[in-house]
C-alpha positions in Angstrom: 41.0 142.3 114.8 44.9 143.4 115.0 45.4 146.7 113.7 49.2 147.8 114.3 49.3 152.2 113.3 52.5 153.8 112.5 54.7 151.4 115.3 57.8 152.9 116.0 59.8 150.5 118.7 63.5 150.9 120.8 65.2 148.9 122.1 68.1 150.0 124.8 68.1 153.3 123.0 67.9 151.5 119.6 65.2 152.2 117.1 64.2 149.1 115.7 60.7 149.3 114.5 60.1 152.3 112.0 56.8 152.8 111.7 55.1 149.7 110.9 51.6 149.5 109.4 49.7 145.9 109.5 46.3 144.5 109.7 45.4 140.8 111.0 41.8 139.9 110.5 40.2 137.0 112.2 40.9 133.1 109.8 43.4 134.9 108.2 47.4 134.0 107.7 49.6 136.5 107.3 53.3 135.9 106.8 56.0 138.0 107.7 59.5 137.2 106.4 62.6 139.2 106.3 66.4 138.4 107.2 68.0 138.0 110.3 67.8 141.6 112.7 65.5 142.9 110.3 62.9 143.4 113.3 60.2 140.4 113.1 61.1 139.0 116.8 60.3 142.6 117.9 57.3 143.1 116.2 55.9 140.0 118.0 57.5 140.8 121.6 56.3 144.3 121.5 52.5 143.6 120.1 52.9 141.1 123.5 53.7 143.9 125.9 57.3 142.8 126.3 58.6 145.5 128.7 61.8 145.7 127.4 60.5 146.6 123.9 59.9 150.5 123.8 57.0 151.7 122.0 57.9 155.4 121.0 55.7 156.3 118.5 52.2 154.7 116.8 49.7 152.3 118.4 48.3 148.8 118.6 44.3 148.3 118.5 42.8 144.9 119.3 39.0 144.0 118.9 38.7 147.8 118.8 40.3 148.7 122.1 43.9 149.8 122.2 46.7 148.2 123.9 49.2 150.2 123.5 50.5 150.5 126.9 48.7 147.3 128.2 50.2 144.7 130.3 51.0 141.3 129.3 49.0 139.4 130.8 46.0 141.6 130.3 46.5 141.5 126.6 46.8 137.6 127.2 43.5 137.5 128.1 42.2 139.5 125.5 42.8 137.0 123.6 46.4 137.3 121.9 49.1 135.2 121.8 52.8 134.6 121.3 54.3 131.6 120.8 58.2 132.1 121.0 61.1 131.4 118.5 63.1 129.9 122.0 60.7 128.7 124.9 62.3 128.3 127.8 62.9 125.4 130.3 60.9 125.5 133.4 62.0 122.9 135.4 60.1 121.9 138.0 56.5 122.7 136.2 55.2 120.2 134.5 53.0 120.6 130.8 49.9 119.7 132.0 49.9 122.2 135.2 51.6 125.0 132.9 48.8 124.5 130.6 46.2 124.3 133.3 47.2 127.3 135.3 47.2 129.3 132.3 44.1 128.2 130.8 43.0 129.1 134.9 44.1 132.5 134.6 42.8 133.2 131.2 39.9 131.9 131.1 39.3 133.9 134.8 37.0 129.8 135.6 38.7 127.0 137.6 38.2 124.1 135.4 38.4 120.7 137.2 41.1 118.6 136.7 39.5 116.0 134.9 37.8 118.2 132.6 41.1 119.8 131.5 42.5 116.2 131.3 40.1 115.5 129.1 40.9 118.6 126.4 44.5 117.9 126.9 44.6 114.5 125.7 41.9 115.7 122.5 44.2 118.2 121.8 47.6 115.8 122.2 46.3 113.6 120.1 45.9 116.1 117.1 49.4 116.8 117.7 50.3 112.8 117.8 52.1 113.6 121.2 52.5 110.9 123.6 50.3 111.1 127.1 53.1 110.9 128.8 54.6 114.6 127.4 52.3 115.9 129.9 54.2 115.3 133.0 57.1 116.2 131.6 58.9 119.3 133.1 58.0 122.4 130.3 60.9 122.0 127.8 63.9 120.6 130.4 65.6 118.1 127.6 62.4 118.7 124.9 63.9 118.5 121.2 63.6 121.2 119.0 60.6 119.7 117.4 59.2 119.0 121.1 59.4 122.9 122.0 57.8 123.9 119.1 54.8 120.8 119.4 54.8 122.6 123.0 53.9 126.0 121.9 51.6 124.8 119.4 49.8 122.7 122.3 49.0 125.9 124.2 47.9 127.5 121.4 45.4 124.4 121.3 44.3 124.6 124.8 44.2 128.6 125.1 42.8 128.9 121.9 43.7 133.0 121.2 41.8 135.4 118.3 45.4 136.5 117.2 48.5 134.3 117.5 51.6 135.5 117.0 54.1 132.7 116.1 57.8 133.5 115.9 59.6 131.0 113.9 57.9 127.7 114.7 59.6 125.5 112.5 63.2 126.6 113.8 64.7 123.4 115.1 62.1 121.2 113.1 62.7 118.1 111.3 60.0 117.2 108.4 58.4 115.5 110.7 57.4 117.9 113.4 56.6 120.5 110.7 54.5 118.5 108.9 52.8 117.6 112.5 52.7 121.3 113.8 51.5 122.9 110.5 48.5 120.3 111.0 47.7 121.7 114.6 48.5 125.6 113.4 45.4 124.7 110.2 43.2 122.6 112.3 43.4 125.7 115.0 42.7 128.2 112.9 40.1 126.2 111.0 38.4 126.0 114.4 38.4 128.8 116.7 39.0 131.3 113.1 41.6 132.5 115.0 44.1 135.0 113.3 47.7 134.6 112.8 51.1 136.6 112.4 53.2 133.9 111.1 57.1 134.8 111.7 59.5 132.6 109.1 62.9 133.4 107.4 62.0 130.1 104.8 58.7 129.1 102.4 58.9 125.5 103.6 56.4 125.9 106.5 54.4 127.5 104.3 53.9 125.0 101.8 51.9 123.3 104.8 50.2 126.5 106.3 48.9 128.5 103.4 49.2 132.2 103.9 46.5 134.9 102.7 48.9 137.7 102.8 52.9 138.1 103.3 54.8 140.8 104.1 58.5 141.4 103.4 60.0 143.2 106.7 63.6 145.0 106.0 65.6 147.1 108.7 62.0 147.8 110.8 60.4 148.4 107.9 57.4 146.3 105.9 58.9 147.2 102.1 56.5 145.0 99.9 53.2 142.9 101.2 51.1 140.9 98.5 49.4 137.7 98.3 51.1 133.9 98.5 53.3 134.1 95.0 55.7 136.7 97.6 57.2 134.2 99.3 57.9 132.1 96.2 59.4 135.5 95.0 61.8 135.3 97.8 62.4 132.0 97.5 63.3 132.9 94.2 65.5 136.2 94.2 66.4 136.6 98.2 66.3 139.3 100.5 69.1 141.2 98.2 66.1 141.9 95.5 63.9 144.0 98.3 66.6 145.8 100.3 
């Protein structure tokens, strides 16, 4: 579904990305881990269309068409998504109209407003969010573990063939991951949707199984295998791979 060729990336001038080689199929996990400024964030904001992320070299295939140089939104509507390691406060916007407007432009339909209502709440309470997170403005005072319930919301209401998901259990209690690693499994178990799971630790994915994970270092994947990588690195560290 997500076939990333030979991606070379800049940012400001700075080479970041050096030639990255991934595939993402369709019900699939695939973990990428690696140490602070080792380039995962990038990955995820340039597959997105980030302007500010410089492709320079390779290309990016999805469902068979390439995206290289597509706009964000378009790719949006393709079907991928990014759920980010810092969502922003929109005050002013509530959840529900965020989440209704962009299903509205996604989707390209005008669904009514008790319809989408309807979804909403199904899809809150799989995510045990209160009802009344919904008229709450889009992360103004939201805990760390409300952001991230946030993001994992959309991902329930837009319901993408590839998410990208760039550190989701940051600012998590127990709690919250426990809750969001439900949603990102029941998601996925649904829709078969793909996923790019971005972590620096194993603990989220003792709760969201991975098929494959790949060790990124300086822009570079160095080592991918199957689930017993991550306990590797959980074991030895970064130091082992570098």
């Amino acid at each position: 579904m997500l076939s990333i060729k030979d991606l070379h990336v800049s940012v400001e001038g700075k080479e970041i990305l050096k030639g990255i080689n991934l595939e993402i199929n369709l019900n699939e996990i695939n973990a990428l881990m690696g140490p602070n400024g080792s380039g995962k964030s990038t990955l995820g904001c340039a597959l997105m269309g980030h302007p500010n992320y410089k492709i320079t070299k390779g290309q990016i295939i999805f469902n068979g068409q390439d995206i290289t140089n597509l706009s964000v939104d378009k790719r949006a509507r393709l079907g991928l998504f990014l759920g980010f390691q810092h969502p922003l406060e929109i005050p002013g916007v509530s959840v529900s109209n965020f989440l209704r407007t962009a299903l509205n432009s996604i989707s390209g339909e005008k669904i009514s407003v008790l319809d989408f209502y309807k979804v909403l709440r199904e899809k809150m309470d799989v995510l045990k969010i209160d009802n009344k997170f919904a008229d709450r403005y889009l992360n103004e005072g939201f805990s760390g573990g409300e952001k991230k319930r946030a993001e994992i919301l959309q991902l329930a209401i837009l319901k993408p063939k590839i998410a990208i998901l760039d550190e989701t259990d940051s600012g998590t209690d127990i709690d919250a991951l426990k809750t969001i690693s439900h949603g990102i499994n029941k998601i996925k178990q649904e829709n078969e949707m793909g996923c790019l799971l971005i972590t620096h630790y194993n603990r989220i994915l003792n709760y969201v199984k991975p098929d494959k994970v790949h060790v990124m270092i300086d822009g570079k994947i160095v080592k991918s295998g199957g689930p017993e990588l991550a306990l590797e690195l959980e074991e030895k560290g970064y130091e082992n791979f570098k």
